[in-house]
Gaussian input, Z-matrix of N, CA and C with variables (Angstrom, degrees):
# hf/3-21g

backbone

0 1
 N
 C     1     B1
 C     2     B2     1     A1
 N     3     B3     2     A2     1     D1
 C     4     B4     3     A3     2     D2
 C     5     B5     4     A4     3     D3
 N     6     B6     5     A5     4     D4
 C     7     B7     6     A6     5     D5
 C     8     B8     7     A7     6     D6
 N     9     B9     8     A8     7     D7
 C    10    B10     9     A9     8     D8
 C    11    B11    10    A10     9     D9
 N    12    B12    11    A11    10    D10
 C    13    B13    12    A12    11    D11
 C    14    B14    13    A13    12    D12
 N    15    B15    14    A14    13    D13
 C    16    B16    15    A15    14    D14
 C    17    B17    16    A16    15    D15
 N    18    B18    17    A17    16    D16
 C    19    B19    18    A18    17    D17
 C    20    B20    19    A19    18    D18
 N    21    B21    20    A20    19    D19
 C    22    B22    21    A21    20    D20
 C    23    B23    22    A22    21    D21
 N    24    B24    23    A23    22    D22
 C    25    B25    24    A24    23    D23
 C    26    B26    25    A25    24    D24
 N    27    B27    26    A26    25    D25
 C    28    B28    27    A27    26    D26
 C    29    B29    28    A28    27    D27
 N    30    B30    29    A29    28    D28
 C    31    B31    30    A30    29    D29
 C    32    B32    31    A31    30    D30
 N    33    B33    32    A32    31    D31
 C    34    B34    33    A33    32    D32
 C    35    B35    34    A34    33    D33
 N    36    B36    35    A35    34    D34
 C    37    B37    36    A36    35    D35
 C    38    B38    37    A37    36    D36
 N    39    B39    38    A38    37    D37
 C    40    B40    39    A39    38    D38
 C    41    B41    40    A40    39    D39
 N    42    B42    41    A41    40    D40
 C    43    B43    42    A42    41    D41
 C    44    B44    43    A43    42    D42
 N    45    B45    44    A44    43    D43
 C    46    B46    45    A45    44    D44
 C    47    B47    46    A46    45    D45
 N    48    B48    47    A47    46    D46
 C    49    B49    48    A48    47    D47
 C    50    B50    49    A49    48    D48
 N    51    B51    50    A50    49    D49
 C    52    B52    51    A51    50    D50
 C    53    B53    52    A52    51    D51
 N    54    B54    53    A53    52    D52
 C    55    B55    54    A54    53    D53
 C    56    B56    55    A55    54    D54
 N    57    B57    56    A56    55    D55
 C    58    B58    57    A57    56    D56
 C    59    B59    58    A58    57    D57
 N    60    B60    59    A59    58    D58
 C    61    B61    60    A60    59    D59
 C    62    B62    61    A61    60    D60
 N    63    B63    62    A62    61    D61
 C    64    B64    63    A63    62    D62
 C    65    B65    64    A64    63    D63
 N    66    B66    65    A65    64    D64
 C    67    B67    66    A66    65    D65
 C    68    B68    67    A67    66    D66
 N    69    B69    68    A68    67    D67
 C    70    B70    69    A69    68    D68
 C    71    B71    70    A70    69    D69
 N    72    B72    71    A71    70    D70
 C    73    B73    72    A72    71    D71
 C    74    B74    73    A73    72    D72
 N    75    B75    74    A74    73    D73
 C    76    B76    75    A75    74    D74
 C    77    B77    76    A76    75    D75
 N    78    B78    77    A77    76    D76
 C    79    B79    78    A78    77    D77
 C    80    B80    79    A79    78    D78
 N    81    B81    80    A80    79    D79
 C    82    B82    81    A81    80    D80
 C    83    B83    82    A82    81    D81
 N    84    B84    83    A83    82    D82
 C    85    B85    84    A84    83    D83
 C    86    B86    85    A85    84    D84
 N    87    B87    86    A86    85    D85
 C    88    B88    87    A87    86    D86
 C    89    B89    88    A88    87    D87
 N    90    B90    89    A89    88    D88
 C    91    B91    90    A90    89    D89
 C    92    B92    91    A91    90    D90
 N    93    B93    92    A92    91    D91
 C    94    B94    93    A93    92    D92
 C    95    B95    94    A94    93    D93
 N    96    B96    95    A95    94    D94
 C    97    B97    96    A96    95    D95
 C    98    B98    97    A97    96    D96
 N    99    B99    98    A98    97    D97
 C   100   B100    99    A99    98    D98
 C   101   B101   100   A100    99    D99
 N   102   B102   101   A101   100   D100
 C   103   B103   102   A102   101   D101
 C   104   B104   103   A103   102   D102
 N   105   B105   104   A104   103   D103
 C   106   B106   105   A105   104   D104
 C   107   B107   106   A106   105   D105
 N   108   B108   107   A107   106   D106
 C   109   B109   108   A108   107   D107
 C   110   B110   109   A109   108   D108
 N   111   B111   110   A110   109   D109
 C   112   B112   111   A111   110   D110
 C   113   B113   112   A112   111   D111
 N   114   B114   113   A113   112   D112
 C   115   B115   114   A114   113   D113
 C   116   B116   115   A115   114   D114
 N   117   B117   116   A116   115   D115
 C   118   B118   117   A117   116   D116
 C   119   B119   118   A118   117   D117
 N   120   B120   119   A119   118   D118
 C   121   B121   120   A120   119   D119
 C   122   B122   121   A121   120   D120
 N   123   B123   122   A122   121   D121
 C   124   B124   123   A123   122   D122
 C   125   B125   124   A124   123   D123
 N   126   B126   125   A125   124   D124
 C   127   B127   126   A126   125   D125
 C   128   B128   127   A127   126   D126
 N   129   B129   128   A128   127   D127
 C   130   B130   129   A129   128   D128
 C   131   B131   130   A130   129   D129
 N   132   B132   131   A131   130   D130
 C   133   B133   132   A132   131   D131
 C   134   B134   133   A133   132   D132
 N   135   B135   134   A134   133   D133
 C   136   B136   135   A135   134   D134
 C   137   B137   136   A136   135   D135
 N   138   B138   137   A137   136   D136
 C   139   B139   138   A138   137   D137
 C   140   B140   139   A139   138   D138
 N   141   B141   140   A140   139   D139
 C   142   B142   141   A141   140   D140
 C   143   B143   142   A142   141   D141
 N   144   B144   143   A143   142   D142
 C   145   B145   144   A144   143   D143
 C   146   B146   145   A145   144   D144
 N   147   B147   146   A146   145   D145
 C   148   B148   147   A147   146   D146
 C   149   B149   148   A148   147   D147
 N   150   B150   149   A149   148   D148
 C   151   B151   150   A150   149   D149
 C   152   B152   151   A151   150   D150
 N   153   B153   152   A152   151   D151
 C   154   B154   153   A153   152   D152
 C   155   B155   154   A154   153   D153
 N   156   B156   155   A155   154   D154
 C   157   B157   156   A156   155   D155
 C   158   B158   157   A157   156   D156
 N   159   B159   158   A158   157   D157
 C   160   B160   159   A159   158   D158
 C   161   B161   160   A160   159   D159
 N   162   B162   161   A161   160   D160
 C   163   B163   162   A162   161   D161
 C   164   B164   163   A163   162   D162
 N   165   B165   164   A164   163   D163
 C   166   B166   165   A165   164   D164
 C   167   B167   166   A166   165   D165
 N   168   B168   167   A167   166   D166
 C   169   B169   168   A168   167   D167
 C   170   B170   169   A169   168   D168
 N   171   B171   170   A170   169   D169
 C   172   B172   171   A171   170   D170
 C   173   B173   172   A172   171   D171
 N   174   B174   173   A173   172   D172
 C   175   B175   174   A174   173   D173
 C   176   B176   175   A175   174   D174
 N   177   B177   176   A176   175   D175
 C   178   B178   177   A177   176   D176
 C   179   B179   178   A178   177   D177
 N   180   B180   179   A179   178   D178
 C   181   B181   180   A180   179   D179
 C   182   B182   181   A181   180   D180

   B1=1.4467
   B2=1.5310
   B3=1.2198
   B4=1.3652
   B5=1.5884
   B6=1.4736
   B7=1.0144
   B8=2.0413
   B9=1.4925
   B10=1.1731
   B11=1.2811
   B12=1.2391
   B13=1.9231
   B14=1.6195
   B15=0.9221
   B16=1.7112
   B17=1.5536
   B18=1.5491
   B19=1.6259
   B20=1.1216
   B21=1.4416
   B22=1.2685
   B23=1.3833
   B24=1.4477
   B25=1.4276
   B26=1.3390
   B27=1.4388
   B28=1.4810
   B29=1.4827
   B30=1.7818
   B31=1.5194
   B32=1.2702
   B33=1.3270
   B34=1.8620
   B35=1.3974
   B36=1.2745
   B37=1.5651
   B38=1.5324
   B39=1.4803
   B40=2.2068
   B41=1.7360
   B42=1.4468
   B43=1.2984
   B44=1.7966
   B45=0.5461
   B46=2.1072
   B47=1.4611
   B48=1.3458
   B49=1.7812
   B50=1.6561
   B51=1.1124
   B52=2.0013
   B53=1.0419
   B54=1.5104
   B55=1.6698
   B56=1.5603
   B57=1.5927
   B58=1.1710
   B59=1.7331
   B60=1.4658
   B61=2.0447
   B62=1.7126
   B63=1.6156
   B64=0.9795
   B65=1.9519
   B66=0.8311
   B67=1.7489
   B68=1.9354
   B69=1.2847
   B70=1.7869
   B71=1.5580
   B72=1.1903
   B73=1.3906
   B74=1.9209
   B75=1.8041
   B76=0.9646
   B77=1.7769
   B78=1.3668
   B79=1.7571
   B80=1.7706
   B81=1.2495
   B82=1.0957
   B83=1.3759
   B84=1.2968
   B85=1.1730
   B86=1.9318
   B87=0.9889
   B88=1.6328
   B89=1.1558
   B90=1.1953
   B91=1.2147
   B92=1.7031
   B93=1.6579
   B94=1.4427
   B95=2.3458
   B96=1.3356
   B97=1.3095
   B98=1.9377
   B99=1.1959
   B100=1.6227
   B101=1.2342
   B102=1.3964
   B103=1.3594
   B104=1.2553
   B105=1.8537
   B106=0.8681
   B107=1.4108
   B108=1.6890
   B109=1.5075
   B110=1.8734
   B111=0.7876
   B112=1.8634
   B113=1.4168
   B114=1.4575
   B115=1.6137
   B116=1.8912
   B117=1.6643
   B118=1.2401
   B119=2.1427
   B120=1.2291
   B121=1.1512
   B122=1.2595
   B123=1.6620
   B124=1.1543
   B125=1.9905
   B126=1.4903
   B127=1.1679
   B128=1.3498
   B129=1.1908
   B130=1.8348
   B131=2.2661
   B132=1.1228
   B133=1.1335
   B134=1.3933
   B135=1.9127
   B136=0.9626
   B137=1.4039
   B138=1.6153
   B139=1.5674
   B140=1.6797
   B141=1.6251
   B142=1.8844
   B143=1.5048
   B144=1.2161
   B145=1.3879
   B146=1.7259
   B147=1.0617
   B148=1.4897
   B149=1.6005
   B150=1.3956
   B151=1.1112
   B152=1.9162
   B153=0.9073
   B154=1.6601
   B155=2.0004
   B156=1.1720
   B157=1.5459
   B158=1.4568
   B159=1.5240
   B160=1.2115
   B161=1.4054
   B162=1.2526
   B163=1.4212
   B164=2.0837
   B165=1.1752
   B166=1.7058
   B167=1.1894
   B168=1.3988
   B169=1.5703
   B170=1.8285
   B171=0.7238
   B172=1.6215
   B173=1.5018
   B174=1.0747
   B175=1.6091
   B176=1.7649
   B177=1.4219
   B178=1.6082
   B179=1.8148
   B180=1.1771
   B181=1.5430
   B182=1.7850
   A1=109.25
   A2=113.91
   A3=124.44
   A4=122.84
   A5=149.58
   A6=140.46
   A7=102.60
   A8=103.29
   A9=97.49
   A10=122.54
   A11=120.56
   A12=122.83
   A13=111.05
   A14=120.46
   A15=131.34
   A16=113.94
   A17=113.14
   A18=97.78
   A19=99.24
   A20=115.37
   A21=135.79
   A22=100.96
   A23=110.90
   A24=123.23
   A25=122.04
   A26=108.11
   A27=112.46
   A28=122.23
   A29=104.08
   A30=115.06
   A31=108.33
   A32=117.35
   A33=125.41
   A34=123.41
   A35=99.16
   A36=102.24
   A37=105.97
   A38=108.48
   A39=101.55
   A40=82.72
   A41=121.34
   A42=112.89
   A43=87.57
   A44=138.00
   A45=134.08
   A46=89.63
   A47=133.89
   A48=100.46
   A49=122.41
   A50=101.96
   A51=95.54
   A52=126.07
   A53=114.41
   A54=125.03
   A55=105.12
   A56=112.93
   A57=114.63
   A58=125.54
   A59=94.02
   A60=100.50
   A61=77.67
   A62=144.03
   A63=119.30
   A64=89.88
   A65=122.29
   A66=123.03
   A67=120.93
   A68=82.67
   A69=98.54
   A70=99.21
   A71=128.61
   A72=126.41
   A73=116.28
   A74=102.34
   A75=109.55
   A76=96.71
   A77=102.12
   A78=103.99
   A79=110.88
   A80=121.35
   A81=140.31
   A82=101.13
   A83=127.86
   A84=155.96
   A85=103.23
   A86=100.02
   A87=115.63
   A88=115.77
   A89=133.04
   A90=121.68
   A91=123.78
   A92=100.50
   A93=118.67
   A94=81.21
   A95=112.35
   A96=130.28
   A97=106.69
   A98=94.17
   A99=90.98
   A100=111.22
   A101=116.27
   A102=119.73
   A103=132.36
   A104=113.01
   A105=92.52
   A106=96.80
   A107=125.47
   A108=111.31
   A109=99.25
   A110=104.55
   A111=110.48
   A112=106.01
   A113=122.38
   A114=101.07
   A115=80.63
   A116=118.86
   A117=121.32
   A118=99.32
   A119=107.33
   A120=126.87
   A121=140.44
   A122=131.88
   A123=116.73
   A124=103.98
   A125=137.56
   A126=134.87
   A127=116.31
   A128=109.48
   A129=100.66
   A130=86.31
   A131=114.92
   A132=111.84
   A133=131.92
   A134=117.16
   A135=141.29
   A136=109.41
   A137=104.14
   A138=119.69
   A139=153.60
   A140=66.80
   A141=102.13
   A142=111.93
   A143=104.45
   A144=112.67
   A145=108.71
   A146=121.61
   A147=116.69
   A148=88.99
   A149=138.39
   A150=141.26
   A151=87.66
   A152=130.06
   A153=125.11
   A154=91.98
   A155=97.15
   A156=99.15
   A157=127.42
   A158=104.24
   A159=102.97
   A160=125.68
   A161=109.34
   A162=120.76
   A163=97.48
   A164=106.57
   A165=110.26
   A166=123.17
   A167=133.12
   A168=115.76
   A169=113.29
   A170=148.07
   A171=166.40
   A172=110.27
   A173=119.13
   A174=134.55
   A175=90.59
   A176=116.84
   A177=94.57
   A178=120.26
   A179=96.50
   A180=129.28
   A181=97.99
   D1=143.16
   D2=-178.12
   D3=-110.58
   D4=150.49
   D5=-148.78
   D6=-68.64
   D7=162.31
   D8=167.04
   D9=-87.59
   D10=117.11
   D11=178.80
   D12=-160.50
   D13=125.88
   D14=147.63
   D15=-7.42
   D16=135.63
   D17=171.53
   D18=-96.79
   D19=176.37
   D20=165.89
   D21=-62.48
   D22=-71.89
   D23=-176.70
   D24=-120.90
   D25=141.00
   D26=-165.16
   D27=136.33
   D28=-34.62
   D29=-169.01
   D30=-85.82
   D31=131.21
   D32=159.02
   D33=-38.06
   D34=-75.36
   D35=177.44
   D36=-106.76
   D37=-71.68
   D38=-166.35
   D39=-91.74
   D40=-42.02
   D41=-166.29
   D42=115.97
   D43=17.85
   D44=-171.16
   D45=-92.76
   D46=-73.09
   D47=-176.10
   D48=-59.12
   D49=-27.76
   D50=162.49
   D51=-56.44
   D52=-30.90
   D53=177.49
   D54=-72.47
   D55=-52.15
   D56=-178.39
   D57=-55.50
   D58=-21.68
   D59=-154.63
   D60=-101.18
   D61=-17.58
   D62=-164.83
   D63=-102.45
   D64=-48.72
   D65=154.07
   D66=-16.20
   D67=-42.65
   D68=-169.71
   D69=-104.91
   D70=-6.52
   D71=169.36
   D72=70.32
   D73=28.36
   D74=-158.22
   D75=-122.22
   D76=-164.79
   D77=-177.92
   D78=-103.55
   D79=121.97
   D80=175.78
   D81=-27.63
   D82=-62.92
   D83=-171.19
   D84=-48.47
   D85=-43.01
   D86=179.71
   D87=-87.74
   D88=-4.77
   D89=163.36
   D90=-122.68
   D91=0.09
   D92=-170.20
   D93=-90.16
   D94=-33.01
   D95=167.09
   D96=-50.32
   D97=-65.23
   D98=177.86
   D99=-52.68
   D100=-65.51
   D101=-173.18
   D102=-29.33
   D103=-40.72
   D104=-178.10
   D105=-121.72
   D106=45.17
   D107=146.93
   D108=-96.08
   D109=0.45
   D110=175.50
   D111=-67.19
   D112=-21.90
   D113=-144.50
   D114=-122.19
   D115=27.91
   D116=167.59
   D117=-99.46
   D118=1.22
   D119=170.11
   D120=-102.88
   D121=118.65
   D122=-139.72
   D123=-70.21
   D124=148.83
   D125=160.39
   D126=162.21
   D127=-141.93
   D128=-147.83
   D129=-115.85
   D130=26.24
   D131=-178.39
   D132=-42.65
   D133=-40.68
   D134=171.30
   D135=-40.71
   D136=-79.39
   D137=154.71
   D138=0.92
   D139=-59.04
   D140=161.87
   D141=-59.30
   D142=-72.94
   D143=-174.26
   D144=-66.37
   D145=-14.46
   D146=-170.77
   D147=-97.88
   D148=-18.38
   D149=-169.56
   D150=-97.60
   D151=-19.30
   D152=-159.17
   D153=-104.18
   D154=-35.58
   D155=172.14
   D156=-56.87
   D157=-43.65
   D158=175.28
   D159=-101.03
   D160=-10.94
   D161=-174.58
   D162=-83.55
   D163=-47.18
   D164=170.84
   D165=-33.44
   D166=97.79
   D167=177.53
   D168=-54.26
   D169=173.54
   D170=151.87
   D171=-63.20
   D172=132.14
   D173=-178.82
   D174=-57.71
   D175=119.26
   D176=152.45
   D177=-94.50
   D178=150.21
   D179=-163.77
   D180=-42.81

């Protein structure tokens, strides 16, 4: 496992499921997938990620 942080390059929008799927040693793709079968579920999902955006440091260069 590798630290938790944002990439430089790679991310859609903040980059937070890239951070997460490269953290978890998994595929970007699979969890940018979860994400948004999650948010067919009632909760604070939005949040999360707007809370994971800013709380995430940034890949340095």
């Amino acid at each position: 496992m590798t630290d938790l942080v944002r990439p430089v390059r790679g991310g859609l929008i903040a980059g937070v499921c890239a951070g997460l799927a490269k953290r978890f040693s998994t595929s970007p793709t699979l969890i940018r997938v979860l994400f948004l079968a999650s948010m067919l579920l009632p909760g604070p999902q939005i949040l999360i990620y707007l809370a994971l955006w800013v709380i995430m440091p940034r890949q340095r260069a």
